[in-house]
Residue, then its C-alpha position, 0 to 999 in steps of 0.5 A: x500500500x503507497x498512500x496514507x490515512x486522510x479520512x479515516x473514521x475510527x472503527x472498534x479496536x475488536x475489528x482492527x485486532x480481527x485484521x491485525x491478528x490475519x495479518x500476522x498469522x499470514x505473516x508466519x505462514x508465509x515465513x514458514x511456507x517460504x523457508x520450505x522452499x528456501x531449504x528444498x533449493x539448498x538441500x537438493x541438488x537437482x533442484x538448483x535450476x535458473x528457474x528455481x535460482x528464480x523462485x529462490x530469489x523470490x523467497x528471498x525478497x518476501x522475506x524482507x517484504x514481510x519484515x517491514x510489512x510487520x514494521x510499518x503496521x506495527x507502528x501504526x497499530x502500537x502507536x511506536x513514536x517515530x522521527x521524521x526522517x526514520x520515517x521517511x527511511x522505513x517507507x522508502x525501504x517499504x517500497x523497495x522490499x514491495x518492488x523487490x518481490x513485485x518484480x522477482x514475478x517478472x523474471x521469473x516470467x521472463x525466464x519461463x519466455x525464454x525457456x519456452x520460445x527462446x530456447x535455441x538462444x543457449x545464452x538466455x538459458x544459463x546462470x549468468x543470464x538469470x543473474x543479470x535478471x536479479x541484478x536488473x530487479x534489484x537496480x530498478x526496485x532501489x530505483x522506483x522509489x527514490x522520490x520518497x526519499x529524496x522529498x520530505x513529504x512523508x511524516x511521522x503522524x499518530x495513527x498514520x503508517x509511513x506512506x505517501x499522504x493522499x495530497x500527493x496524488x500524483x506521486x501515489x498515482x506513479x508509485x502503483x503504476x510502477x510498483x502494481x500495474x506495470x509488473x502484472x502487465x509485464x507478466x501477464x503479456x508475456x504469459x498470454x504470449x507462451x500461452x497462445x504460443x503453445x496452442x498454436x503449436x497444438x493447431x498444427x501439430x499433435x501434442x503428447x498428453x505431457x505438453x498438454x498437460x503442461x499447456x494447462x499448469x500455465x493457465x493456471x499460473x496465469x489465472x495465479x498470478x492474476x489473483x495474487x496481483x489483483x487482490x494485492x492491488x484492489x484494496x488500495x485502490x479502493x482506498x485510493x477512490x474513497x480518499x479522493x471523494x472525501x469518503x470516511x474509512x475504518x481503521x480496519x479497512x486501511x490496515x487490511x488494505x496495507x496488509x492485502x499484499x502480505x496475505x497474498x503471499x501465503x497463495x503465491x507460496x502454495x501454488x510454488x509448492x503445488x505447480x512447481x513439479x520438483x518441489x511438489x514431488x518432494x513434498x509427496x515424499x517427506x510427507x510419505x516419509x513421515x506417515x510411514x514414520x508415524x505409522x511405524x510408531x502407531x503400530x508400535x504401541x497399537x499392533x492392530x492399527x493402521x494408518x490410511x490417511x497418507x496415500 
């Protein structure tokens, strides 16, 4: 979220810990879901692909994503006094984490473009390629958000988060294009593009069930990412509306609208370990793995007693 309480009418707290208290249990899910896939990259050698480097990367910057998330609502639910200038500091890097994980999407898509069409282009295919990849994000994530930085328009005000104040609209308006909608353009076009390549193949010549089924798993990448994009974009937008037409909000609604992001990438690390084939095998084996461990245990104290649920 890029924009600050102006008309913010005051809500129970019981509704504000409601949301307070998502947003943290996202938080933790989403660390936990994130150091899964973090460990299943290290520890397995045959997973250390450019695509998963990727995905790692990914991980990565949602991890530091979460922590000033936590950090500037934090502040505004615990009413932490901050100075002016650590203010200014802790929204610029609320920004570049945002733009670090909102940009991890659109390597990843560029690399799945260049695997999917570019592939006779060897270049575009190896470690050194991927690299650029993260060091472009990184250069244009610190980037995007200087103007919070270099201004004084943010100040640290009771009951107001570290953001861009709604009187400067244009900068909030250049922060979202930037940091939402130019990033789910990116990755939707070229998903559509690797799409509408694959079923034009499919026109011309037969496909295998494997490159069928493979055809399916992008769409559903796609409708993924829609969702993820969307419902972390959506509830600042309607703030934003709200906000120009002078409409009252609840302090419940401006916290899930800054928190919409962070809860979003609890469904962005489930559908990593569901789509993504080498972590999801892996999954199915520890999980095998420790119902046969479990199994062993129940056996051991009831002999006539066995477990089905693990198949």
């Amino acid at each position: 979220m890029v924009v600050n309480t102006t008309n913010v009418r005051l809500s129970s707290s019981i509704d504000v810990s409601i949301v307070y208290i998502l947003f943290v249990l996202s938080v933790l899910i989403s660390f936990l879901l994130s150091f899964f896939i973090i460990i299943s990259i290290i520890f397995t050698k045959t997973f250390l692909s450019p695509i998963n480097i990727l995905i790692y990367n990914t991980c990565i910057t949602t991890f530091f994503y979460l922590i000033m998330s936590i950090l500037k609502i934090s502040a505004f639910y615990n009413g932490f006094v901050l100075s002016d200038s650590w203010c200014q500091i802790q929204a610029y890097l609320s920004y570049v984490c945002l733009d670090l994980m909102m940009y991890s999407y659109v390597i990843q898509a560029i690399s799945r473009l260049f695997f999917t069409i570019f592939y006779q282009y060897q270049y575009l295919l190896n470690y050194k390629c991927h690299l650029i990849l993260i060091i472009c994000q990184i250069f244009l994530s610190f980037l995007i958000p200087l103007p919070s930085i270099i201004t004084e328009d943010i100040q640290f005000l009771p009951l107001k988060m570290c953001v861009i104040p709604m009187k400067n609209l244009f900068e909030i308006l250049y922060l979202h294009t930037l940091s939402y909608f130019t990033p789910f353009i990116v990755v939707a076009s070229i998903y559509i593009v690797i799409l509408r390549r694959g079923i034009q193949s499919s026109m011309k010549f037969h496909r295998s069930g494997h490159q069928i089924r493979r055809d399916v798993e992008l769409l559903r990448t796609i409708l993924i990412v829609f969702t993820i994009f969307i419902f972390s974009a959506l509830p600042s937008v309607v703030y934003i509306a709200l906000s120009i037409q002078n409409l009252s909000t609840s302090n419940a609604f401006y916290i899930f609208a800054a928190a919409a992001s962070p809860i979003s990438t609890v469904f962005e690390k489930l559908s990593i370990i569901i789509l993504n084939k080498d972590i999801r095998k892996m999954t199915k084996n520890r999980w095998r793995k420790l119902c046969y461990i479990l199994r062993l245990n129940s056996n051991r104290i009831q002999p006539f007693t066995l477990s089905k649920n693990c198949y």
